[in-house]
N, C-alpha and C positions, 0 to 999 in steps of 0.2 A: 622097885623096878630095876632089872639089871642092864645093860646096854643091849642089850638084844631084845629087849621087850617093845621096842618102839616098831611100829608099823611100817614097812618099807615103801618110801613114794619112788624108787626107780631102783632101775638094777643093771649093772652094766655086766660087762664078761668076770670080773675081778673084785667089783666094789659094788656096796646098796649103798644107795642115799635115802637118808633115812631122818628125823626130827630128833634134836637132842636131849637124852632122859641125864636124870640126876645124876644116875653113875656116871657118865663121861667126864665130870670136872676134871678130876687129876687129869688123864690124858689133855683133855683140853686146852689147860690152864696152861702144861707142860711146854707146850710148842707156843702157845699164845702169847706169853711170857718172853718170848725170845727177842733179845734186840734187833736180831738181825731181821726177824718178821716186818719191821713198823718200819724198816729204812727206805720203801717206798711208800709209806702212809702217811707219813708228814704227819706224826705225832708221837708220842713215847709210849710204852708200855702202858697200860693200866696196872695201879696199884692192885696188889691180890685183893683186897677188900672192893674196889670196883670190878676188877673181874667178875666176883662173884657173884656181884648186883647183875652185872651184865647179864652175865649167863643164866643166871634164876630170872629171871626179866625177860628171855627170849623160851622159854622152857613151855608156855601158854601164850606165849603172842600171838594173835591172830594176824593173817593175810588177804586183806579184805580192800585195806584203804591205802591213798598216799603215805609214803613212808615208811612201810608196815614191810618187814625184811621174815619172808622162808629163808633160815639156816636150817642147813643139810650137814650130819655126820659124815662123812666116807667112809665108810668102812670096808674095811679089805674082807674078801670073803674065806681069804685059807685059813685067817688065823682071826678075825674080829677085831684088827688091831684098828686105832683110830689114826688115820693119815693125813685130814686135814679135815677142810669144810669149806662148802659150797652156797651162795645165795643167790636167792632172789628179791631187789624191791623194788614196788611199786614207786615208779617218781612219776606216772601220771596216769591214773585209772579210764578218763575220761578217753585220754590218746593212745588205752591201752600200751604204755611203753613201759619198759621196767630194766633196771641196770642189773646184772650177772656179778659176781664177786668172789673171789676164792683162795684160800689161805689154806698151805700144806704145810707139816711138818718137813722140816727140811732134812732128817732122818728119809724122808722117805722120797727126798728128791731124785729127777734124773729116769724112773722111772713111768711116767706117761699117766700117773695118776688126776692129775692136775686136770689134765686135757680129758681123761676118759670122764672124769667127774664133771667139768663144765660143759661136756655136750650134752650129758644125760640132763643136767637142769634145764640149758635152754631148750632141749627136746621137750621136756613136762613143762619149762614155761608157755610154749607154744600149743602143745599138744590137749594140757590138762586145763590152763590156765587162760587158753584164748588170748595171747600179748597179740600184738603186731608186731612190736620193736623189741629187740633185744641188745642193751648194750653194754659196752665196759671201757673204764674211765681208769688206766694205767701212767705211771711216769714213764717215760718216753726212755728209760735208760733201765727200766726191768727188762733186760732180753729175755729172764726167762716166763713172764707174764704177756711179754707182746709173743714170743714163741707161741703160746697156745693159742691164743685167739686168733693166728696166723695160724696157725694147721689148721682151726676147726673151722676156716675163711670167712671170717669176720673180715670188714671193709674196713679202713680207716679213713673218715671222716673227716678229723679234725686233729688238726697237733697245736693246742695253744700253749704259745710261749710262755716260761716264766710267770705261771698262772698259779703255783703255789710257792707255799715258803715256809720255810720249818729251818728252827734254828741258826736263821740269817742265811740258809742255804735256798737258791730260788730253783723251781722243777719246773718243767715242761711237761703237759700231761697230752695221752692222745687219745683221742676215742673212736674205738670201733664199733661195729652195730652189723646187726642183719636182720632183715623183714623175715617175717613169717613163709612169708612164700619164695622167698628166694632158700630158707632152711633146707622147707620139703624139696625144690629141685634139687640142691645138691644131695640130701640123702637118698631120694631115688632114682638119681640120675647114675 
């Protein structure tokens, strides 16, 4: 199966979001691998040998229960290049809420990809998926992470202090969110 084989779950002006087939590792792993990636994740790298697990481990995951993460390729559509990736998970079925998440190639920063790709998910989260809640759980010192969820007017909630900690360094994280129906006003307003 080549990267183009997967079925497209959205499509924006520029990028399809689409489920991850076997050919994307190299690209994947490429950008995933980056120190500079995990500086607001409060953890290191995964070794190439956990990557791999990772990524063949999300390749048939299903999206059904608690915990259970849609990762989204992005894919640019001039050229089929792979520019990041986009998700959804389930942290409570029951209260229909689910956290948004999204990780680009920093190759391909600066250009509005980010942003075009996380509306299209929480648009299919909402749309496809029936959420109510939509959120994202950021360090408070990613401007360019709080940037998007601020153009796509995500509220922010909550900014707990000193709530994480990675390598004796303590983070502030903030979380944003939008209802269902506050979504559809603004996109058809």
């Amino acid at each position: 199966m080549t990267s183009n084989d997967a079925k497209p779950l959205a499509s924006t002006e520029r990028l399809i979001l689409r489920k991850f087939v076997a050919g994307d590792f190299e690209a994947y792993s490429a950008y995933r691998s980056l120190p500079e990636i995990y500086r607001f994740l409060y953890r290191d790298p995964p070794s190439p040998e956990v990557m791999r697990e990772r990524f063949d481990a999300r390749l048939n995951s299903l999206f059904a229960e608690d915990d259970d993460t849609l990762l989204c390729a992005a894919i640019r559509h001039e050229d089929g290049a792979l520019v990041g990736d986009v998700s959804l998970t389930f942290t409570n079925k029951a209260a229909l809420q689910a956290e948004v998440g999204y990780i680009f190639n920093p190759a391909y920063a600066g250009k509005g990809y980010a942003t075009e790709a996380t509306e299209a998910i929480i648009t299919l989260g909402f749309e496809k998926f029936g959420f109510h809640r939509i959120f994202a759980r950021l360090d408070s010192k990613n401007a360019g992470s709080v940037g998007v969820v601020e153009r796509l007017g995500l509220r922010r909630e909550a900014l707990l202090i000193e709530s994480d900690r990675f390598n004796g360094i303590w983070g502030n994280e903030c979380v944003y969110a939008v209802l269902r129906r506050e979504w559809s006003e603004k996109r058809s307003g």
